[in-house]
Every structure is written in structure tokens, then in C-alpha cells.
N, C-alpha and C positions, 0 to 999 in steps of 0.2 A: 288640456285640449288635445295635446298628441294623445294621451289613451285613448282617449275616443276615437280620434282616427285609424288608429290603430288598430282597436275594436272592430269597429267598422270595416275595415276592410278585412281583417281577421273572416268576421263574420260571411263577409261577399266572401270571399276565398273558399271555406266550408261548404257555405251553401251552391258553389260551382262548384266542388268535386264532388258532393255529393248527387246534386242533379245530371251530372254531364254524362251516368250509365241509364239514366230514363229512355232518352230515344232509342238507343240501342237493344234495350232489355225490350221496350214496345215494340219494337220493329220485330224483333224476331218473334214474341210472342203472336203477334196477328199473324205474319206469312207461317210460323212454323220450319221457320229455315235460318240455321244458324251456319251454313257453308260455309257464307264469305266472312265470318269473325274469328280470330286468329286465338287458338288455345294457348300457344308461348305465350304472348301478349298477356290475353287476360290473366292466364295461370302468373307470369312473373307481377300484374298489377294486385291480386288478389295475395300474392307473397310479399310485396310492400308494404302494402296496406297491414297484414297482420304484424311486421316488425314495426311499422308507424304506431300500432295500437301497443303494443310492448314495451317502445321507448316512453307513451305518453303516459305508461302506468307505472312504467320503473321512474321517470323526473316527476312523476303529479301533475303531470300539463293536462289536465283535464279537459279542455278546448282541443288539444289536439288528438287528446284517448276516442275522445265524444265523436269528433268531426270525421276520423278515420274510421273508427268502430261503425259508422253509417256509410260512408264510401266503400268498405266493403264487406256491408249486406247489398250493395246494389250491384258491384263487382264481381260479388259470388254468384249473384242472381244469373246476369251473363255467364258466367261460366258455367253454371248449371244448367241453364237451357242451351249453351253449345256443347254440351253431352245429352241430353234429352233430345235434340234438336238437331243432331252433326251432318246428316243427311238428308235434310230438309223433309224426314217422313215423321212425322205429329204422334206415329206408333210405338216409336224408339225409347 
């Protein structure tokens, strides 16, 4: 029964870090203004995320290669439209 819970919460875990860059990535896509989102930030989350995905392929923890490898395409997503986006003009 602990694996399952385990699992379980495993699994809630994943699926908040990987949804938790959706409002953010939405927000900026409708307004076209990524001003107020912080390039250190995402840039050092988006640098996590790819040693998170490195560590999970160097032990085989495939739950955590999978879970990060999605956290940051969403991650990247943000930091691609605050470069597309840096001065809130949609022509950038």
C-alpha cells in the first residue's frame, strides 16, 4: 500500500510542476507581454530542469526523466516568449 501512495503522490507532484508554467505561458501569450517574467529565474528553472532530465537518464528513474523532460518544455515555452515577447511588442 505505501507504493501506491507513493505513486500517487509521485504522480500529483509531476503533474503540478508540470502544469504550474500553464498560467504563466497563457498569460503572456494573450497580453503579448512578457515584461514583468524574470529571464534569471526562468533561465536558471529551465537549467534545472535539463540537469533533473540528465540525472533521471544517467539512474534510469524514468518517472523523474518523463516528469522533468515535460516541466521543461513548458519552462522553455516561458522563456521563449520572454524573448519573443521582452517588450511587450507581439513584433519582436
Amino acid at each position: 500500500m505505501s507504493d501506491l501512495i507513493a505513486n500517487i503522490v509521485g504522480s500529483a507532484a509531476a503533474v503540478c510542476s508540470i502544469t504550474s508554467f500553464a498560467p504563466q505561458a497563457i498569460k503572456i501569450w494573450k497580453e503579448r507581454d512578457a515584461s514583468s517574467v524574470s529571464l534569471k529565474t526562468y533561465s536558471l528553472t529551465v537549467t534545472c530542469f535539463v540537469l533533473w532530465v540528465i540525472y533521471g537518464v544517467m539512474t534510469q528513474a524514468w518517472p523523474v526523466t518523463v516528469a522533468n523532460a515535460c516541466a521543461l518544455v513548458m519552462a522553455s515555452g516561458v522563456l521563449a516568449m520572454k524573448w519573443r515577447f521582452r517588450d511587450g511588442d507581439p513584433e519582436k
